[in-house]
C-alpha positions in Angstrom: -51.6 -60.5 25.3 -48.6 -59.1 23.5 -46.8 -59.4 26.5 -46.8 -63.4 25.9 -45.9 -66.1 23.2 -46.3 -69.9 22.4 -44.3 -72.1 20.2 -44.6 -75.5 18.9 -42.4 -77.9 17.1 -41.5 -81.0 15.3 -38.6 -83.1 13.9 -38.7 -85.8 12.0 -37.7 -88.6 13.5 -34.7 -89.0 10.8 -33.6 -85.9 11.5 -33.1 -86.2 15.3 -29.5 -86.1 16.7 -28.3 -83.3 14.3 -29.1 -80.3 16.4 -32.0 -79.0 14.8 -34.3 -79.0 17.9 -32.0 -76.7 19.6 -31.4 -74.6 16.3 -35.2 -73.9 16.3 -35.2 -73.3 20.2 -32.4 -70.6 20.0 -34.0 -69.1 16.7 -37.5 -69.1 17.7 -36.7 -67.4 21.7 -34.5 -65.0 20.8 -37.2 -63.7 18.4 -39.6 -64.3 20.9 -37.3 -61.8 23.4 -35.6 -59.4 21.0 -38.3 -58.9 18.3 -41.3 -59.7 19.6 -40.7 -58.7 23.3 -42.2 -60.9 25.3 -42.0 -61.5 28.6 -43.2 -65.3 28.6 -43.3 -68.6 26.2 -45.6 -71.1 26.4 -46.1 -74.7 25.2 -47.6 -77.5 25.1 -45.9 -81.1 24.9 -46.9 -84.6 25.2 -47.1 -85.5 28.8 -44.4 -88.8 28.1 -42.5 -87.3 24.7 -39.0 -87.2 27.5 -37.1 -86.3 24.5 -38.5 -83.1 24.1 -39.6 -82.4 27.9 -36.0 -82.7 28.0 -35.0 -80.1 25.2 -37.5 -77.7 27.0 -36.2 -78.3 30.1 -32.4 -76.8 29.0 -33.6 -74.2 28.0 -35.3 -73.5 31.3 -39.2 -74.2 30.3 -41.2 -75.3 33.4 -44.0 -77.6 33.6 -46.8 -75.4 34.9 -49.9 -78.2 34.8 -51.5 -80.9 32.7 -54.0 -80.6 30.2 -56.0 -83.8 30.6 -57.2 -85.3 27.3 -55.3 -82.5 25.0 -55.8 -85.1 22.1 -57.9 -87.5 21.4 -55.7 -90.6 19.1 -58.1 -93.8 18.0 -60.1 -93.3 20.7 -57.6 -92.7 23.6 -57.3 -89.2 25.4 -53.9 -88.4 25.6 -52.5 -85.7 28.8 -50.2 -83.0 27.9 -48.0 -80.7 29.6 -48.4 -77.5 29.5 -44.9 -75.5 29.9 -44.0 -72.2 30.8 -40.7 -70.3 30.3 -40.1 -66.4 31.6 -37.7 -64.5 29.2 -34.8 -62.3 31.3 -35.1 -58.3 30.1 -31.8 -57.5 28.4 -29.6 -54.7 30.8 
């Protein structure tokens, strides 16, 4: 499983807008390619949290399924997205 990562992160909500998502992001793959050398990173995001789909998505993550019922909040399951990103080897 070396081959292989997953990440996970959160920002305060009064911190949003100030680049720190995308800090993290470029921080946390390039360890992910040039340290740890993997081929893939994983996640896993609330299935309606577009904000950070969204920051996934530029960064080329791919939504490869739905885990149904990931969480379970006051008695409510709640879906997430399971995401899937494949790192480019270096020339």
């Amino acid at each position: 499983m070396s081959h292989r990562g997953e990440i996970g992160l959160c920002i305060r909500q009064s911190a949003w807008h100030l680049g720190i998502g995308h800090a993290l992001m470029d921080r946390l793959l390039d360890f992910a390619k040039n340290q740890a050398k993997a081929d893939l990173v994983s996640l896993e995001v609330c299935h309606d949290n577009r904000r950070a789909i969204s920051l996934y998505q530029h960064y080329g993550f791919q939504k490869i399924g739905t885990f149904e019922g990931f969480f379970k909040i006051d008695s409510k399951l709640i879906d997430y997205d399971i995401m899937l990103l494949k790192l480019e080897k270096s020339s």
